[in-house]
N, C-alpha and C positions, 0 to 999 in steps of 0.2 A: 504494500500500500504506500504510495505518496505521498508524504508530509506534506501540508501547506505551508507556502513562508509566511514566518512570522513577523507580524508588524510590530513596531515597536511602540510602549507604551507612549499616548500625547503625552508633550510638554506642560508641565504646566508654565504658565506666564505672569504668574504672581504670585506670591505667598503671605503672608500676616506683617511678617520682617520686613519686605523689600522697602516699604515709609520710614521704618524705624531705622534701618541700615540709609538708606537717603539722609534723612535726617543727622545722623551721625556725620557720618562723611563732609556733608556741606555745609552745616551749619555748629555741630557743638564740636567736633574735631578741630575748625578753622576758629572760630571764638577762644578754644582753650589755645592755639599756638597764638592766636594775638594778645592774650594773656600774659605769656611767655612760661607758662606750667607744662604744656608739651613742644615736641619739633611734630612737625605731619607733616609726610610727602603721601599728598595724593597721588604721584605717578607710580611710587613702588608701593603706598598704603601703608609705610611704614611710621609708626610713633614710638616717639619716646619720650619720655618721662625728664622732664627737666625743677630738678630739686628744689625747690621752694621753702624757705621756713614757716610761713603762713600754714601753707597744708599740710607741713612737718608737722609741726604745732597739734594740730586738728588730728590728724589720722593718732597721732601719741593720747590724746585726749579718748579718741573712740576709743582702742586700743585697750586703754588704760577702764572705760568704764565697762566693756564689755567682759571682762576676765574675771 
């Protein structure tokens, strides 16, 4: 007997994420590098964490009360 070829499953074309991942990327990613609390290159999507005593401060406070 002949198998039929198989189609493969549709795309989907949106998911729950893809506003929240937008959002990220174009608006709180570029806010927090003009901040100067990350570096963001949208070409490679790469961040990084640029040390701040303000949010030193805060993350040691959370930190500190959650434990």
């Amino acid at each position: 007997m002949a198998s039929l070829p198989r189609t493969p499953p549709p795309k989907t074309t949106a998911t729950h994420a893809d506003p929240l991942l937008i959002d990220v990327q174009h608006i709180h990613l570029p806010k927090l590098a003009d901040a100067n609390l990350i570096e963001y290159d949208p070409r490679t999507k790469t961040i990084r964490y640029t040390p701040n005593e303000r949010v030193e401060k805060v993350l040691r406070f959370v930190t500190e009360e959650l434990e």
